[in-house]
C-alpha positions as CSV (number, residue, x, y, z in Angstrom):
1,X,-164.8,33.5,48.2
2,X,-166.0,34.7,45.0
3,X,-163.0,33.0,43.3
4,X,-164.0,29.7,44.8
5,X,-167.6,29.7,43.8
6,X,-166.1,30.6,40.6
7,X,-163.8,27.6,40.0
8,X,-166.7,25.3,41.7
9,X,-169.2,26.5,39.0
10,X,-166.5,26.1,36.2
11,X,-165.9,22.5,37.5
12,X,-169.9,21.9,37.6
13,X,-170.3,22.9,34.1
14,X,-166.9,21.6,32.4
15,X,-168.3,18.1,34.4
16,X,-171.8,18.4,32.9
17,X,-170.7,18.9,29.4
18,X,-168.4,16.0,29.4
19,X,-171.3,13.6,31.0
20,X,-173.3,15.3,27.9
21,X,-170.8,14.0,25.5
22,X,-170.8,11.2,26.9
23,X,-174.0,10.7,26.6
24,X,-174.5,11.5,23.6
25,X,-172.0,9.3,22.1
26,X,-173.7,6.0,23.3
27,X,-176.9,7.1,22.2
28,X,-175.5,7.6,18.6
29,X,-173.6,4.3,18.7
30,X,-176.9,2.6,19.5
31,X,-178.5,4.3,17.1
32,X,-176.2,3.1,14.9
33,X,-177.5,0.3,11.9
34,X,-174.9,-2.6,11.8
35,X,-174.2,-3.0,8.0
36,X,-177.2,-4.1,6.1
37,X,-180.1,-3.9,8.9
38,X,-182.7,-0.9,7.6
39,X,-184.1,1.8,10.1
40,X,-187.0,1.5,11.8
41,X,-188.7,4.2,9.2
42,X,-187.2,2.5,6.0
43,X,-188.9,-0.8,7.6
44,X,-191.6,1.2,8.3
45,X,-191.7,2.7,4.5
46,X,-190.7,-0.8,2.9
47,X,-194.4,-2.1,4.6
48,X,-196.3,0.6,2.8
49,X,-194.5,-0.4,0.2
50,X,-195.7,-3.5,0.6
51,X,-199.9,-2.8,1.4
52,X,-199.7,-0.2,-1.0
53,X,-198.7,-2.9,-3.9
54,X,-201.2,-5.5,-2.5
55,X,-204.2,-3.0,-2.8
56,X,-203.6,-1.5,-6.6
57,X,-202.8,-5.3,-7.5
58,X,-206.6,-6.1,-5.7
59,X,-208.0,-3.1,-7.5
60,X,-206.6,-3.8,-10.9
61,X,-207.8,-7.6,-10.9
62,X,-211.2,-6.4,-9.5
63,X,-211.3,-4.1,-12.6
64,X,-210.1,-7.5,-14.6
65,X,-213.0,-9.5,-13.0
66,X,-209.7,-12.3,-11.8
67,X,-211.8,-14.0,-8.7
68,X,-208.8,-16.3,-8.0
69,X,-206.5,-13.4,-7.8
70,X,-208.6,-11.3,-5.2
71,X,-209.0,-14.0,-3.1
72,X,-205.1,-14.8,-2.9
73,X,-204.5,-11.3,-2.8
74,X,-207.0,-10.7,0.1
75,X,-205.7,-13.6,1.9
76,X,-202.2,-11.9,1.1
77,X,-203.4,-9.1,3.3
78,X,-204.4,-6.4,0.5
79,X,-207.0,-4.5,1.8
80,X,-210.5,-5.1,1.2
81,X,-211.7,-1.2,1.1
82,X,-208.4,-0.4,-0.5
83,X,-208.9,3.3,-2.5
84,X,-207.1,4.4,-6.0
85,X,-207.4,7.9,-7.0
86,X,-208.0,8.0,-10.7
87,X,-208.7,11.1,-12.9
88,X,-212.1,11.5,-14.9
89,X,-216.1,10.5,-13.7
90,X,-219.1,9.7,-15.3
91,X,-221.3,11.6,-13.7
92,X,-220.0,14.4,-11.4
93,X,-219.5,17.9,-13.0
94,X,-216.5,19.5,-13.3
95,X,-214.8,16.9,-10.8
96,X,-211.1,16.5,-11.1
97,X,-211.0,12.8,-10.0
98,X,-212.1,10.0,-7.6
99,X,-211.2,7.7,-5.5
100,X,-212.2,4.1,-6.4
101,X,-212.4,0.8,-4.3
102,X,-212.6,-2.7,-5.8
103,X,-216.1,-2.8,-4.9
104,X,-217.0,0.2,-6.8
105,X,-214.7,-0.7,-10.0
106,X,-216.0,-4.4,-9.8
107,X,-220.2,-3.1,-9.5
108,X,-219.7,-1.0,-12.3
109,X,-218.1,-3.4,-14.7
110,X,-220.8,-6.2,-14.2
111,X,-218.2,-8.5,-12.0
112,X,-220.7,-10.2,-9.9
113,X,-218.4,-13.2,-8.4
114,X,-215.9,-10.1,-7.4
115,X,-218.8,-8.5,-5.9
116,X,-220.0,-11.0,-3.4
117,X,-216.2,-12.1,-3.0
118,X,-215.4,-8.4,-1.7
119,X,-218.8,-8.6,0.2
120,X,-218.6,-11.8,2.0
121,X,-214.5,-10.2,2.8
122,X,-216.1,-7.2,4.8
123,X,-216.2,-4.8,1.8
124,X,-218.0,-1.2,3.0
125,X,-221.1,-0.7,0.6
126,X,-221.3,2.8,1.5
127,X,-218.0,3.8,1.3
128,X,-218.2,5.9,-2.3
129,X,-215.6,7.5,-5.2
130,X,-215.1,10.7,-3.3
131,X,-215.1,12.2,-5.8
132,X,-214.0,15.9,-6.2
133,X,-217.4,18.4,-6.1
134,X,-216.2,21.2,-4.6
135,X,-219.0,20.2,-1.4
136,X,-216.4,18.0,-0.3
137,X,-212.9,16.5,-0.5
138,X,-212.5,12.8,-1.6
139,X,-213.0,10.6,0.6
140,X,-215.3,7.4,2.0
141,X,-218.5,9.2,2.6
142,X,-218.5,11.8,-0.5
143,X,-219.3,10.5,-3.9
144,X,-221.2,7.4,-5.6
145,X,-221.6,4.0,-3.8
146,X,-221.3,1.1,-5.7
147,X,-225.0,0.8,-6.0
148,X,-225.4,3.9,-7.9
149,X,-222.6,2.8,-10.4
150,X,-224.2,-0.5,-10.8
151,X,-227.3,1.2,-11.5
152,X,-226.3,3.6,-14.1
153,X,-224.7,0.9,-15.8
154,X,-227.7,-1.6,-15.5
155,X,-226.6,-3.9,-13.2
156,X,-229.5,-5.5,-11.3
157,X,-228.0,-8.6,-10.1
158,X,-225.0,-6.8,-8.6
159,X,-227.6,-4.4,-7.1
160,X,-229.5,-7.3,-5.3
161,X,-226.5,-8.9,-3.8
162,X,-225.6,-4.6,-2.3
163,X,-228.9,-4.8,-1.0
164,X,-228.9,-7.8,0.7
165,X,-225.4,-6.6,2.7
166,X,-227.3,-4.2,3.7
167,X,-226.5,-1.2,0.7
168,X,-229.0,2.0,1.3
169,X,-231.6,1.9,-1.6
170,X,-231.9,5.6,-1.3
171,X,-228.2,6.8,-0.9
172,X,-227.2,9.9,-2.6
173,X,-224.6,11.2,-4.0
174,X,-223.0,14.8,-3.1
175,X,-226.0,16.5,-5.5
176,X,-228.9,14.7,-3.8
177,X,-229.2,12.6,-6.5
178,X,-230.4,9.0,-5.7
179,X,-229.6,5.4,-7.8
180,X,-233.5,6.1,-8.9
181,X,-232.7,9.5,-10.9
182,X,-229.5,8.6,-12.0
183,X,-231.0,5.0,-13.3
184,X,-234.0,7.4,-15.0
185,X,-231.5,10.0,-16.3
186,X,-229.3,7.7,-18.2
187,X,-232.6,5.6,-19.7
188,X,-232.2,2.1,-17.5
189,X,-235.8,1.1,-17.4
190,X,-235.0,-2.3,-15.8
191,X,-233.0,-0.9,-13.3
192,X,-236.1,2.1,-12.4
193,X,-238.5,-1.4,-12.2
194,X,-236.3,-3.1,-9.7
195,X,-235.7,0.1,-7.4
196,X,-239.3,0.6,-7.2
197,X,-239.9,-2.9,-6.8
198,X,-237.5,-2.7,-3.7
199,X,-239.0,0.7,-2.1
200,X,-236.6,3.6,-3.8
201,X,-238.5,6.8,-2.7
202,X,-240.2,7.8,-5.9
203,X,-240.3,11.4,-5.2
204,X,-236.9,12.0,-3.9
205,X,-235.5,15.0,-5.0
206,X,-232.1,16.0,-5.7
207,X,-230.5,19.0,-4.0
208,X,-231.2,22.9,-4.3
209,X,-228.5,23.6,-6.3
210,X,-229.8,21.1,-9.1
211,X,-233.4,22.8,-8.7
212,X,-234.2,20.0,-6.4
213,X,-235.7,17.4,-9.2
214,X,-237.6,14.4,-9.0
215,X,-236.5,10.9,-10.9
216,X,-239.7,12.0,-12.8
217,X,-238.4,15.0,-14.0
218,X,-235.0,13.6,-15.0
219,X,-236.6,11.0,-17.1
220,X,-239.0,13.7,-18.8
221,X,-235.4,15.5,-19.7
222,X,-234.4,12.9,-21.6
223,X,-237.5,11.4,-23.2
224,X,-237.6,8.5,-21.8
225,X,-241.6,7.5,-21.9
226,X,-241.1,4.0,-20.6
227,X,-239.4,4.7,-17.5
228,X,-241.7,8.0,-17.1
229,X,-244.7,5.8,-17.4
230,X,-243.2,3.2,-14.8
231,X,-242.7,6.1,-12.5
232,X,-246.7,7.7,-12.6
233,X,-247.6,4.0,-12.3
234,X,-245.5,3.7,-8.7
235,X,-247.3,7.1,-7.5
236,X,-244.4,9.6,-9.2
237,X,-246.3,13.0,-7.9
238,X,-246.2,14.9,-11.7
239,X,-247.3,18.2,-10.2
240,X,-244.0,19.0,-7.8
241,X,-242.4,22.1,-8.9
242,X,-238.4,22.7,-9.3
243,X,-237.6,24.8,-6.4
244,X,-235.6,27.3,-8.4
245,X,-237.9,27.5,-11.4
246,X,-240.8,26.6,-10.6
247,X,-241.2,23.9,-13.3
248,X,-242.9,20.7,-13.4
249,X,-241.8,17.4,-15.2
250,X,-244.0,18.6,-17.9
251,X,-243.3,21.5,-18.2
252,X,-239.4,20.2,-18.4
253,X,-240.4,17.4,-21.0
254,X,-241.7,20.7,-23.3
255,X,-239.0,22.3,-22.9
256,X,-236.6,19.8,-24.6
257,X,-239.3,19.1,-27.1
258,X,-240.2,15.4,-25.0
259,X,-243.8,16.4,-25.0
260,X,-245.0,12.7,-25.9
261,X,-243.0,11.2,-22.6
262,X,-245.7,13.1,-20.0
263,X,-248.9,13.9,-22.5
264,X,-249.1,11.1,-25.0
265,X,-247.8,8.2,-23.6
266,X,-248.6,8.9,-19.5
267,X,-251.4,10.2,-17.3
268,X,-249.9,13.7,-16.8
C-alpha cells in the first residue's frame, strides 16, 4: 500500500512539474518582443524621456522670455508647473539648491508676457523654489513664490498680474520672511509702496530663529531711510522688540551706524 501511494505521489508531482514547465514556457514566449517593438518600461522610460525634454525646453525659454515657444511647447504638452533643480540662491543661507518653475524663473527676470502666459495656462502661484533650508526638503510648498522673487528684484507689474490670480500678498518663505521684508531688505522702495498699497501686513515678523523681525527693522539694517519712512507712515509699530535680543529697529539702525534712517529722517 505504501508503495502505491508512493508511485501515485511521484506521478502527481513529476505531472505538476511538467504542467509548470509548460507553463512557464508560454508565458516567456508571450513575453517575448518581436524584433524591434520596445517593452512596456522602455516605452514607459522613452515617455519620460519625452515630458522630461518638453519641461527643461519650457523652463529654458521661460528664462529666455520666448512667448511663442512656451506656448507651442505648452500646447506640446510640457508641463505648466514643470520644476528644475539648479544649484545656488539669492537669498536662502547656506542652501545647496532649488527647484525652479517657469513661473518663478520668468517673475524674476521681468518676463511679463511669460507671466500671464503661464498664468492664464493654470501655472500654481504658490508653488515656490524649494529650496534646501534644512526646515524642509525641496519641494512645491518650501521656498520663495514667484511673488517674492519678483519683489526682490522690483518687479511691480509682474506682482500685479500674481495678485490678481489670486498670489498671497503675505506668503513667506521657510524663515518667516514675507515679499514686504525681503522688498525692504534689499532697498526696493517702489516695490515696499505697492505692497502697502495692496494690504502687506506691515508688522509681520519673520521667524524665531531670525529674532523674529519686522520689515521695519530690516530696512533700518541696511539704511534705507526712504523705505523706513514709507513704513512709519503705513503704521510700522517702531517700538517691537526682537524676540531674541530684545532690540528695536532703532536700536538695530545704531548698531550698523544707520542712525539717520530712524532719528533724522523718521518719527522714531
Amino acid at each position: 500500500m505504501k508503495r502505491v501511494i508512493l508511485i501515485l505521489t511521484l506521478a502527481i508531482v513529476s505531472t505538476s512539474l511538467a504542467l509548470s514547465q509548460t507553463i512557464d514556457k508560454k508565458d516567456k514566449k508571450s513575453r517575448q518582443n518581436k524584433p524591434g517593438q520596445k517593452s512596456k518600461f522602455e516605452e514607459h522610460r522613452a515617455k519620460l524621456k519625452e515630458q522630461e525634454a518638453l519641461n527643461t525646453a519650457l523652463i529654458n525659454a521661460s528664462k529666455r522670455g520666448d512667448e511663442a515657444t512656451v506656448k507651442n511647447l505648452l500646447d506640446s504638452g510640457a508641463e505648466v508647473n514643470a520644476m528644475i533643480f539648479r544649484f545656488g540662491l539669492r537669498y536662502a543661507p547656506d542652501a545647496t539648491g532649488e527647484v525652479m518653475t517657469p513661473l518663478i524663473y520668468a517673475a524674476s527676470l521681468g518676463h511679463i508676457g511669460i507671466v500671464k502666459i503661464l498664468l492664464n495656462r493654470g501655472a500654481d502661484t504658490e508653488i515656490t523654489d524649494g529650496n534646501w533650508t534644512g526646515r524642509c526638503r525641496p519641494g512645491p510648498k518650501c521656498g520663495l513664490t514667484a511673488l517674492i522673487y519678483a519683489a526682490v528684484e522690483g518687479h511691480t507689474e509682474i506682482m500685479k498680474v500674481l495678485l490678481e490670480k489670486g498670489a498671497k500678498i503675505n506668503g513667506r518663505s521657510p524663515w518667516g520672511q514675507t515679499a514686504l521684508m525681503l522688498a525692504a531688505e534689499v532697498g526696493e522702495l517702489n516695490v515696499v509702496r505697492f505692497l502697502l498699497e495692496h494690504g502687506a501686513d506691515v508688522n509681520a515678523r519673520d521667524i524665531y530663529d531670525l529674532g523674529g523681525k519686522t520689515a521695519l527693522m530690516y530696512a533700518a539694517r541696511w539704511g534705507h531711510v526712504e523705505i523706513v519712512q514709507a513704513l512709519l507712515d503705513r503704521g510700522a509699530d517702531f517700538k517691537i522688540k526682537t524676540i531674541d535680543g530684545d532690540e528695536t529697529a532703532l536700536f538695530i539702525a545704531k548698531f550698523f551706524d544707520h542712525t539717520k534712517s530712524l532719528s533724522e529722517n523718521s518719527k522714531c
